[in-house]
C-alpha positions as CSV (number, residue, x, y, z in Angstrom):
1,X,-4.2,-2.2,25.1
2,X,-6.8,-0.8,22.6
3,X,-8.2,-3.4,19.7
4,X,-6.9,-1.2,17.0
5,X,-3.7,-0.7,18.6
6,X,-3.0,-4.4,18.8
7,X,-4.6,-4.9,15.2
8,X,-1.8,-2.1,13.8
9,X,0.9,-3.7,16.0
10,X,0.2,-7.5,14.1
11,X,0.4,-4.9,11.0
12,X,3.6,-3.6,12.0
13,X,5.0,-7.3,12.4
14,X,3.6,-8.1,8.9
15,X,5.2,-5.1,7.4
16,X,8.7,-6.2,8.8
17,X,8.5,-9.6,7.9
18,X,7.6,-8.5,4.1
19,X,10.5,-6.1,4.1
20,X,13.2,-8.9,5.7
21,X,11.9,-11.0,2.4
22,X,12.8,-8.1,-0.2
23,X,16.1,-7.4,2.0
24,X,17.5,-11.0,1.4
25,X,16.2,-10.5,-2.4
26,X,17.6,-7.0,-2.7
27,X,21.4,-8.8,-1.2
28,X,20.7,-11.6,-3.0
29,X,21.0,-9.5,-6.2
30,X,24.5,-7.9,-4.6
31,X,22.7,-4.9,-3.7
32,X,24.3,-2.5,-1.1
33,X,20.7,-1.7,1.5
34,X,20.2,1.3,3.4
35,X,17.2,1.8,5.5
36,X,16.1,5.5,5.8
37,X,15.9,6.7,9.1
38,X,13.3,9.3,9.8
39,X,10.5,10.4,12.1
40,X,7.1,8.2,11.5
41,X,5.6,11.5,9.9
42,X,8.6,11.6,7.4
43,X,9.2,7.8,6.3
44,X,8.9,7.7,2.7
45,X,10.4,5.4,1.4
46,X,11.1,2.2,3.2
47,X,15.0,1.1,1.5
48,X,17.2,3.2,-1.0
49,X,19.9,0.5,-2.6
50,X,22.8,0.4,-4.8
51,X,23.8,-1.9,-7.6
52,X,26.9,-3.2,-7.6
53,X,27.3,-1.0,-10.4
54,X,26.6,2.5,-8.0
55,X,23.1,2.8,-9.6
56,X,20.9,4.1,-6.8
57,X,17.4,2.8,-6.5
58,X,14.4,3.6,-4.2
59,X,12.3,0.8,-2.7
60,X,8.5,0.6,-0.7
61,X,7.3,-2.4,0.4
62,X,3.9,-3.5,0.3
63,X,2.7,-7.1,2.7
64,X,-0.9,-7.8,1.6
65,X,-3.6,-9.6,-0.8
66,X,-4.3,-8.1,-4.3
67,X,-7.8,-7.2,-3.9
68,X,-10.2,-10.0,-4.4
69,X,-12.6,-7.5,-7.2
70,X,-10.2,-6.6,-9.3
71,X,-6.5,-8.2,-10.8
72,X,-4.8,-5.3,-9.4
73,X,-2.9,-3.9,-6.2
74,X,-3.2,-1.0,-4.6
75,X,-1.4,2.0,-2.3
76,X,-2.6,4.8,-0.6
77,X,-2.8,8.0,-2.8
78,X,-1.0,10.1,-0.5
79,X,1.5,8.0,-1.1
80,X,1.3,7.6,-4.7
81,X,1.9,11.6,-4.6
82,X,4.9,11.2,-2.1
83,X,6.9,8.7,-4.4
84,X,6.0,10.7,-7.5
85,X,7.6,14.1,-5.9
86,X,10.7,12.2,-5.2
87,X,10.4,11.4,-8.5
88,X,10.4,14.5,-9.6
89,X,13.4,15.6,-7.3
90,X,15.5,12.2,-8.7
91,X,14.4,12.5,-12.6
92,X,17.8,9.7,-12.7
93,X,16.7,7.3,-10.1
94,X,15.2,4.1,-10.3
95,X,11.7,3.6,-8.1
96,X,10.1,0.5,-7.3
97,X,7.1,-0.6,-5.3
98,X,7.5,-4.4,-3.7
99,X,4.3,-6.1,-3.3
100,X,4.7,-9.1,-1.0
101,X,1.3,-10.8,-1.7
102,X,0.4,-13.8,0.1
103,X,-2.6,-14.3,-2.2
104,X,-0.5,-14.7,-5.0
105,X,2.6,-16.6,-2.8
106,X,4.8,-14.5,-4.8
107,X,6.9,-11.0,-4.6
108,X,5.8,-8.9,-7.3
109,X,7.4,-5.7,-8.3
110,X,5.9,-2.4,-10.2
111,X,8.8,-0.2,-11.9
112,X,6.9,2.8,-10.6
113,X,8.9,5.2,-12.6
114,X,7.5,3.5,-15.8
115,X,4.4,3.2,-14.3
116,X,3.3,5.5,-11.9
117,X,0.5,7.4,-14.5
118,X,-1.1,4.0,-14.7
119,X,-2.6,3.5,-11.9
120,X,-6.6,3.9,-11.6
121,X,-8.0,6.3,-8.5
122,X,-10.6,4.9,-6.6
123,X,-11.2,7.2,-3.3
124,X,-8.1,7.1,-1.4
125,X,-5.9,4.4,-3.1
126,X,-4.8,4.2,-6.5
127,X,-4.7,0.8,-7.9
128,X,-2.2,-0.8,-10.7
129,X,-3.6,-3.9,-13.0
130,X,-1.5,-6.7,-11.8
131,X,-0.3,-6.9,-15.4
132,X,2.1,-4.4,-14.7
133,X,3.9,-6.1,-12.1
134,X,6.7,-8.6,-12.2
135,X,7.3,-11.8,-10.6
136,X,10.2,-11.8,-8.7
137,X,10.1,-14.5,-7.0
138,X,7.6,-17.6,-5.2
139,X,7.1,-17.2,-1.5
140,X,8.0,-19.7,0.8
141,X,6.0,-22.1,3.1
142,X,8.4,-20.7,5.9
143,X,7.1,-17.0,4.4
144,X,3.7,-17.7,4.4
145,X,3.7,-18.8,7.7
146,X,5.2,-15.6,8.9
147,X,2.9,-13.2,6.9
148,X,0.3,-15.2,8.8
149,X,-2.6,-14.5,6.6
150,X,-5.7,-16.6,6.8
151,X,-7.7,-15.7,3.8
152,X,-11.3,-14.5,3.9
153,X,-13.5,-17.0,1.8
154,X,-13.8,-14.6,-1.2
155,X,-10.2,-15.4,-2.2
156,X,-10.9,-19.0,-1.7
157,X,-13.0,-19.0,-5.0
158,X,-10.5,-16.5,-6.7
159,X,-7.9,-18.2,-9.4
160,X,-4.5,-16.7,-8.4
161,X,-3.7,-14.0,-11.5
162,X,0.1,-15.1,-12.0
163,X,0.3,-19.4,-12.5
């Protein structure tokens, strides 16, 4: 097996355990979670969940480090696009973006909805000022350990944004 194909795999496994985290969050708040199933090329969104209420609500989850230049966190424009036409097509429903960030050891969410036009364009990301996201909640020992993430020696001088 190729090096990159083994270095997206590991991403693959990072991206699932970040997503089992939001899951239990996402029950934990008596939420009703569907995973979309789609074709690779399709996959939008990764969770669409309902309140106990009936209020639907669209989900991505993000498993990675702020950047170490800048307070903020990023996503890939093409998706930024993406979650703003479903937007579009869902003027009711709620969108947020889950950033499970192991620099920070917390879950941190971005009501995208509120702000999606906030977000700064550099290349092919578009990045949000950490300031817009919310704490949701401290990450384990136990999820740190499965994220896995050894950090480069940048973030070793960084202060963490949220204390």
């Amino acid at each position: 097996m190729s090096t990159a194909m083994k270095e997206f795999e590991e991403l693959l496994k990072v991206g699932e355990v970040g997503e089992k985290i939001v899951d239990r969050i996402l029950k934990d708040n008596g939420m009703s979670i569907f995973r979309p199933v789609f074709s690779a090329e399709s996959n939008v969104i990764d969770r669409i969940a309902f309140t106990p209420t009936g209020a639907m609500l669209f989900f991505e989850i993000k498993t990675y480090p702020r950047r170490w230049l800048k307070p903020d966190q990023g996503i890939d424009y093409s998706d930024h696009e993406k979650y703003r036409q479903i937007l579009d097509k869902c003027p009711g429903a709620k969108f947020f973006i889950f950033f499970v960030d192991p620099f920070e050891e917390r879950v941190l969410s971005l009501n995208f909805r509120k702000y999606a036009g906030s977000g700064t364009r550099e290349g092919k990301k578009m990045y949000f000022d950490l300031s817009l996201l919310k704490p949701i909640r401290d990450l384990t020992n136990h999820d740190l350990n499965r994220i896995g993430w050894v950090p480069r020696a940048q973030y070793k001088r960084l202060p963490k944004f949220f204390t």
